[in-house]
matplotlib code that plots the C-alpha trace (Angstrom):
import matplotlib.pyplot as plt

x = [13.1, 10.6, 10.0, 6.3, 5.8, 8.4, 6.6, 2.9, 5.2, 5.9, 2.9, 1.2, 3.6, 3.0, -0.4, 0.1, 1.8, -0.2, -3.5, -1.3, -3.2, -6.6, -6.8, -5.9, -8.0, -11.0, -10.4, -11.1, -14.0, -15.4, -14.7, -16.7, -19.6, -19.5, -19.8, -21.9, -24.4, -24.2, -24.8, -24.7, -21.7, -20.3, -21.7, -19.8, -16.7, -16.4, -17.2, -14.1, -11.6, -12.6, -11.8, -8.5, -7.6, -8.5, -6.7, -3.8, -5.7, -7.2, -8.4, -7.2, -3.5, -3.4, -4.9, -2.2, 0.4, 1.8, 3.3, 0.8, -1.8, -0.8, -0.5, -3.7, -4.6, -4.4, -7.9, -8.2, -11.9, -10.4, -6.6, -6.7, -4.0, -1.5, 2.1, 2.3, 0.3]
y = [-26.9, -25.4, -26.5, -26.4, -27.4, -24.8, -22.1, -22.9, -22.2, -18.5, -18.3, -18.6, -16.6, -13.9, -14.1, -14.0, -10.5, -9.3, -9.7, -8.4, -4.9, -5.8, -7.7, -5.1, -2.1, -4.6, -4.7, -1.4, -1.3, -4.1, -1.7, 0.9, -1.0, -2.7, 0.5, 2.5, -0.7, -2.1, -5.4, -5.8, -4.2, -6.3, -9.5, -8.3, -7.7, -10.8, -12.4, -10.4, -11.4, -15.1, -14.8, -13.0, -15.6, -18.4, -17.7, -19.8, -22.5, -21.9, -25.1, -23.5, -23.4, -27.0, -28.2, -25.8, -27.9, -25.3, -22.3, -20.5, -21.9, -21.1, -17.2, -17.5, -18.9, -15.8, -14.0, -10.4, -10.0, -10.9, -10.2, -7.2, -6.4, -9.9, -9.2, -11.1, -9.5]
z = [-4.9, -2.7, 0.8, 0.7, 4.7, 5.7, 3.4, 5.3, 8.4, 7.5, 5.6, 9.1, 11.0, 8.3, 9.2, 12.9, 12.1, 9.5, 12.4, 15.5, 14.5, 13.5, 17.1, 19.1, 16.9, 17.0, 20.6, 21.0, 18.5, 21.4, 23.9, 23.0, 21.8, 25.2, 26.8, 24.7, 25.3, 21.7, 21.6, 18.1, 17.6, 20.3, 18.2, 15.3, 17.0, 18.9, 15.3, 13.6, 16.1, 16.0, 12.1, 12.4, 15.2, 12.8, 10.0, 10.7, 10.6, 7.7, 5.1, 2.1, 3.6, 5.0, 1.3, -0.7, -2.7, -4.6, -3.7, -5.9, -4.4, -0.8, -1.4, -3.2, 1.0, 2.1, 3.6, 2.1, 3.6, 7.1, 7.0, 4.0, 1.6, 0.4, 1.2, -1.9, -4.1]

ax = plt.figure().add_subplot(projection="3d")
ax.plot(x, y, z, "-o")
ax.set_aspect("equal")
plt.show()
């Protein structure tokens, strides 16, 4: 049988690696716009990285109750590419 709560553990550690990267490139992307001036830039950033750091806690995982339906959780716009795919 599948372990359903233990899955939505490593789901979210998967997660929590898969967004490692984009943190710290969009933390550059923050950088720059900070000192180049642009604030919109910097809007957009801080947006980004609030996404990518709430994906863990995403509805769509806490409401999964099927396997299926927990890959299916996973934030291509935010996170990219599924590892399950």
């Amino acid at each position: 049988t599948e372990d359903l709560t233990a899955s939505k553990v490593i789901f979210k550690d998967k997660i929590r690696e898969a967004r490692k990267p984009l943190l710290e490139a969009e933390d550059v992307v923050y950088m720059k716009a900070l000192e180049a001036g642009d604030s919109s830039a910097q809007s957009a950033s801080v947006a980004k990285k609030k996404a990518l750091r709430d994906a863990p806690a995403a509805k769509a995982i806490t409401d999964a109750d099927t396997i299926a339906k927990l890959k299916a959780a996973w934030d291509t716009s935010t996170l990219g590419d599924s590892p399950y795919a």
